[in-house]
N, C-alpha and C positions, 0 to 999 in steps of 0.2 A: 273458677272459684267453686263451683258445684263439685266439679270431679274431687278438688282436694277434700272439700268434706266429709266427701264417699269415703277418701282413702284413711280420714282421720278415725270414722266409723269402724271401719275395718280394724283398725287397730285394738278396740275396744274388747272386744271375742276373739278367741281361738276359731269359732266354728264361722267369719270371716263373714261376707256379703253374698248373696246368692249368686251365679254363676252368670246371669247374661247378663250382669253389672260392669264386667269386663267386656264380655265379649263382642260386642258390638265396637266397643276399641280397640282392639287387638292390639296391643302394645306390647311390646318386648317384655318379659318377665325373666327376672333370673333367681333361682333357687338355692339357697346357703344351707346345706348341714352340717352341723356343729355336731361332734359324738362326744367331747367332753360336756357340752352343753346339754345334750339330748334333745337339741330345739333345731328348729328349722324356721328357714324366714325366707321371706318373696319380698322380692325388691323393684320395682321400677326405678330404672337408673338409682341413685341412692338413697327412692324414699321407703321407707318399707309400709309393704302395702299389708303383710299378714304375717303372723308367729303362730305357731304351736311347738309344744311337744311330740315328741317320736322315740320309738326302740330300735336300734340301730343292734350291731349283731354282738352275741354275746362271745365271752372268750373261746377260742380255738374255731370260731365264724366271724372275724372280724370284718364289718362293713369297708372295702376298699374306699381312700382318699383318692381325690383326682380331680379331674374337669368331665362330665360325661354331657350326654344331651338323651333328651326322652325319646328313645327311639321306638317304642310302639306305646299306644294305650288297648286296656281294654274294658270294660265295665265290671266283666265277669274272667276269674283267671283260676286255674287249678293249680296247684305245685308239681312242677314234674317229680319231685322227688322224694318229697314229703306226705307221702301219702292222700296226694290230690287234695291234699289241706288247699281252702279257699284262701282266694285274695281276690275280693271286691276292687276295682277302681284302680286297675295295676296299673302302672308307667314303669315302663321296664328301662332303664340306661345302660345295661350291658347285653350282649347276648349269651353273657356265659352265663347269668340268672341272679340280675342284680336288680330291683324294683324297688320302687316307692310304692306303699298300696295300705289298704284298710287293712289293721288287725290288732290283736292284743296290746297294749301299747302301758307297761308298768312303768316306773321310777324308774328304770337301769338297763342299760343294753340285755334285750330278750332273743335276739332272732336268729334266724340262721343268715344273718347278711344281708337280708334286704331294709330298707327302712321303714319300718310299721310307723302309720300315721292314724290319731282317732279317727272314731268314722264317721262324723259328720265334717272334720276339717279334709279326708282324702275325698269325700264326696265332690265340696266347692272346690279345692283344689286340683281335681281331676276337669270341674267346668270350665278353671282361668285358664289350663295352658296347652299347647300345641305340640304334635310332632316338633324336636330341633328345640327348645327349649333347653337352654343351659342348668345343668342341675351341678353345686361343687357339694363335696365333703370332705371336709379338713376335721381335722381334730379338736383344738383352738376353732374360735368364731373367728370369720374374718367380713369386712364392708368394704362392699365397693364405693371406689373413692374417684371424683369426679377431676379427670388429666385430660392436659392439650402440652400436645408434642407435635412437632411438623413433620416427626418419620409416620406421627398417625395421617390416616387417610380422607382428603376431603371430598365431597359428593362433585360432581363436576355439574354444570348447568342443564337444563335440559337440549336434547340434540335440535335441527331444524331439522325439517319434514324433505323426503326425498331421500334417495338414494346416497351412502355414505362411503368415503374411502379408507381406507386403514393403511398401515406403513407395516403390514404382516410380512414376512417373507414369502412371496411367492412358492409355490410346489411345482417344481419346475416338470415333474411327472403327469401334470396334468396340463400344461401347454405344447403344444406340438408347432412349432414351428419351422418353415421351407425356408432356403433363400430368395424362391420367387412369391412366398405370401409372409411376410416380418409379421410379428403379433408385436402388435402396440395395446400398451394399456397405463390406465394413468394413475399408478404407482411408486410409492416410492421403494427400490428397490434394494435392499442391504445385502451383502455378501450373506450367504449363509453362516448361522452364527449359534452353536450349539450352547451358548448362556442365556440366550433369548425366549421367552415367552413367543412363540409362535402361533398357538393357536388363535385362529380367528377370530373376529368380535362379529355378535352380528351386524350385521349393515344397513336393516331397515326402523324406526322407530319405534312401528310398531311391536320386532322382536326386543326391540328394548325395553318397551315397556313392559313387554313379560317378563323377562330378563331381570328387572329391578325388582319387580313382587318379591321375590326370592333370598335372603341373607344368603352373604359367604359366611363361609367355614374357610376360617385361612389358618393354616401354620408356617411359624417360622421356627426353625430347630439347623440342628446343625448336620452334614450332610454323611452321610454312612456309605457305606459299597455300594448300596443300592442305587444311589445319584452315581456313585462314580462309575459305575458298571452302566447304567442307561444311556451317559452319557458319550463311554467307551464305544457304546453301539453304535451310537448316531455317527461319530467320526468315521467310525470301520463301515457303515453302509457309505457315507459321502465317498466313500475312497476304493468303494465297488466290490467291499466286501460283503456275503449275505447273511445278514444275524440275524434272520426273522424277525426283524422288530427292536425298538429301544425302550423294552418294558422292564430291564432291573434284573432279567431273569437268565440263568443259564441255561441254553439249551444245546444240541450238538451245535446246531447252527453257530452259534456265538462261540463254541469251543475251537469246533473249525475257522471259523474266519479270527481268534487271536493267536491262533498258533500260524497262521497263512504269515499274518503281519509280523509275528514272531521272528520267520523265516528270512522273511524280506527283507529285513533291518538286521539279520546274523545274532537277534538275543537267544539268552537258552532259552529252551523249550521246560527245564523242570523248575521245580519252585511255587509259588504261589502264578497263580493263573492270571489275575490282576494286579501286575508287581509295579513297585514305583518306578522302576527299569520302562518297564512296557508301558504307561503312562507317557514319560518325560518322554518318550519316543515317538507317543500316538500323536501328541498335539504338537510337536516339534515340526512333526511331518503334515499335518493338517492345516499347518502355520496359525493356530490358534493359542491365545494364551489360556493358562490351567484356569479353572473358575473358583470362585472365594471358599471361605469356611461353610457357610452357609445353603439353605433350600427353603424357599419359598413354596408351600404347596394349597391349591386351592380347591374346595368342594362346594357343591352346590345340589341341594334336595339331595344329600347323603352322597352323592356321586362324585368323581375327581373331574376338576376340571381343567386345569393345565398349574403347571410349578416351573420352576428358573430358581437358577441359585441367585444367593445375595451373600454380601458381604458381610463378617462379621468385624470387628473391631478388639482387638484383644484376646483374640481367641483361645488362649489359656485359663481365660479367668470365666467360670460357668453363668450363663444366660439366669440360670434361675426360670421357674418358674411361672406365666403370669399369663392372664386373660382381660381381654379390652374388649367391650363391647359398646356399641353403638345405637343411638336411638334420636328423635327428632332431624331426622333429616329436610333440610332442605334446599334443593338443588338449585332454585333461585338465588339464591346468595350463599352457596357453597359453602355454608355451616351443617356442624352436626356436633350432637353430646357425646364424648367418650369415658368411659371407664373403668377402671381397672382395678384389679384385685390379684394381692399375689400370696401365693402359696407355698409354704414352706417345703423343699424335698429334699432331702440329703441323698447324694449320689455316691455310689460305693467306690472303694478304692478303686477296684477293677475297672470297675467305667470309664472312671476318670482317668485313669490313665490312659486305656483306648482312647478315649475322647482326646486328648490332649490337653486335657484340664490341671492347672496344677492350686487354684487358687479358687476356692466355694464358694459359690453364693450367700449371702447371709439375706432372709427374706425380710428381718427384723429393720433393716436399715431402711430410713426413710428415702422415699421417692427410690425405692430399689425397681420399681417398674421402667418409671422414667430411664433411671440409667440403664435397662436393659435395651430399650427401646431406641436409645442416642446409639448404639455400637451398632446397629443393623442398617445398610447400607442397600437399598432397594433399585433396581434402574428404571428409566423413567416410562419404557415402556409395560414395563409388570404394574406399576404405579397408573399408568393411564388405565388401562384394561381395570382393574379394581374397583379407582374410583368412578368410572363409567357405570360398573355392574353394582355397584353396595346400594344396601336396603337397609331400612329398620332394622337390626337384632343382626345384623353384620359381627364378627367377632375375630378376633386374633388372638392364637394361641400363643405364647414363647414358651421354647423348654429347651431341653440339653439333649433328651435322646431320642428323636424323631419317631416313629410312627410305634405305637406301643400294641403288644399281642391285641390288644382289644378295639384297636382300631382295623376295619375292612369292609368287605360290602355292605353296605348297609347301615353305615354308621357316620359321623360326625366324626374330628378328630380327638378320642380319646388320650389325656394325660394320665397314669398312674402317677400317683406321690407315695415315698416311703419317710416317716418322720426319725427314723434309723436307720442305720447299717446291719441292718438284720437279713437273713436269707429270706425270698421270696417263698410263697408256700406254692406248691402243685396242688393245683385244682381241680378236680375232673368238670370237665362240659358236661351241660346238663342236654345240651343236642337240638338248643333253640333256636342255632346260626341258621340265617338262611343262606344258600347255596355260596361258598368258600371263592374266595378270589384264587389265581393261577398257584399263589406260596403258602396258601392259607391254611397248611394242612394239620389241625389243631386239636389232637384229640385232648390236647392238657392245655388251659389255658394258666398260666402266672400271675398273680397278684399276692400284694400284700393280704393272707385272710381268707375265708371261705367262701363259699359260695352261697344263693341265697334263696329267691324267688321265695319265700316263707316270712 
């Protein structure tokens, strides 16, 4: 009763409740800006806890729409580019130079892109929220609105104490077994199975309870070269080819061992390097069946932590945009809040056709979460691992074109949204990235609009 009070107070000022009013709660907060509205609003699950005004970027700097998360704070920030112009109380969401932060804040989009917030509203709201913090900005206001779906994920009970077993697949590179000493172990053992989540869970309690502190970052999108090429590797190592790895990535290694397999099966050698030819041939011969429309990918403290494809349902017709987040968990009776908020993106010709979409999303249409959510077909060991690991502020992305320039080291899974069919604009990096993942190599980053940190 007390806390709701608090939150009604809150409502009453822009310049919101002092800062350890929250924080001894720590509760999941998610952040709405509106660029038609010029407002910004913090929500716990659908109550809203604070509003103000903001300047979001002015024309030919327009603030990018999307889903981002607060990937640094700092109290004190300079402008890389802007003549070391100040920004007090920065929370940065991109690392090309996108921030919420103190500054001039008129009637009308001012900025170069970032979101100017007044200065006593960025002060408290630099108190209430944390690294990983969901921040959207759409154009239109949009609410998160409170769904239960059974493709959404429940908290599973707490473990019993001791030592646990998992149904992982086995790494058969690290058992060495004789005919005169058999290695027994009490697992359950599956063929090797490259649709499967394989990586480990921890096996002791108390790695779990650390484990659980921690929100997922999950995406579900649909699955590009990059799955198909990872997954290409994994068969071509089972089958004693050397690809260095089943990381997405072409290297001679991998050039060599698909031309090797190339050979072996009499396909041509010219053409596309990952051809449908070479596929129907790799898992023909692995005796595996092809895996769905879909990719499953999970992170955790900004890191990757393992992905499996999943199925999509209809796969012509586009997922649509949308984020589900989670809060009140309780693992004693396997309940939890979820909710969701979807966001309008129109996909361009070109995409969609790549994609093999023939049929748009429309975000307008009711419970359009929900039915994105019914067509996603999860299996049940990616499904246990999840709801083992989910915490407070857990969240699930859907979208149509899997991992976006702005998502990499360092980050949560970034969505771009484009509200047209418009070209994207080239942006120069402002050189904030920290150290680039292996494909990372980004001196232009694309988005809708400019770029900001001002």
């Amino acid at each position: 009763m007390m806390r709701r009070l608090v939150l009604g107070f809150c409502l009453m000022s822009a310049t919101m409740l002092s800062p350890p009013a929250f924080a001894a709660d720590s509760v999941p907060l998610q952040i709405i800006v509106s660029k038609d509205r010029q407002s910004l609003t913090v929500y716990e699950g659908e109550t809203v806890v604070a509003r103000s005004r903001i300047s979001s970027g002015k024309a030919g700097h327009d603030t990018p729409t999307g889903i981002f998360s607060i990937l640094e704070k700092r109290k004190y920030h300079e402008s890389n580019i802007y003549s070391n112009a100040p920004m007090p109380f920065m929370q940065r969401i991109t690392w090309s130079g996108i921030a919420l932060h103190e500054g001039n804040v008129p009637n009308y989009p001012a900025s170069h892109g970032c979101v100017r917030l007044p200065s006593g509203f960025a002060t408290k709201l630099y108190g209430l929220t944390e690294r990983g913090a969901h921040v959207i900005v759409t154009d239109a206001d949009v609410v998160p609105q409170r769904i239960e779906d059974v493709v959404l994920f429940s908290p599973r009970k707490p473990l019993p104490a001791g030592a646990l077993m998992t149904d992982v697949d086995l790494r058969t590179a690290s058992i060495k077994a004789s005919p005169k000493k058999p290695v027994e172990v009490a697992m359950n053992v599956a063929p090797a199975n490259p649709n499967r989540a394989t990586d480990a869970l921890p096996t002791q309690p108390d790695d779990l309870e650390e484990a659980q502190t921690h929100a997922l970052r999950i995406l579900i999108t649909r699955r590009t070269d990059r799955e198909t090429l990872m997954d290409a590797q994994k068969l071509l190592e089972e089958m004693g080819f050397e690809t260095g790895g089943s990381d997405g990535y072409v290297g001679p290694l991998t050039r060599s061992a698909v031309a090797g397999f190339k050979r072996w099966k009499g396909l041509k050698q010219t053409g596309p390097m990952i051809s449908g030819e070479f596929i129907d041939a790799l898992y023909a011969s692995a005796g595996q069946p092809k895996p769905p429309a879909g990719q499953i990918m999970v992170r955790q403290n900004f890191e990757p932590l393992f992905e499996a494809p999943v199925g999509i349902k209809a796969p012509e017709v586009a997922l649509g945009t949308h984020l589900f987040t989670v809060d009140k968990i309780d693992r004693s009776i396997e309940s939890a809040d979820w909710h969701a908020v979807t966001l309008p993106n129109v996909l361009s010709d070109a995409t969609m056709k790549r994609l093999g979409i023939t049929v748009a999303a429309d975000a307008k249409l009711p419970g359009a979460a929900k039915a994105a959510l019914d067509r996603i077909e999860i299996s049940q060991d990616v499904r246990d691992r999840i709801e083992t690991l989910m915490a407070d502020g857990t969240s699930v992305t859907i979208n149509d074109e899997s991992l976006g320039p702005e998502t990499g080291k360092g980050t949560d899974f970034v969505t771009l949204t484009k509200s047209s069919k418009t070209e994207m604009v080239a942006v120069q990096d402002i050189g904030s990235t920290p150290a680039a993942e292996p494909r990372a190599k980004r001196s232009v980053i694309r988005y809708q609009g400019g770029v900001g940190l001002y």
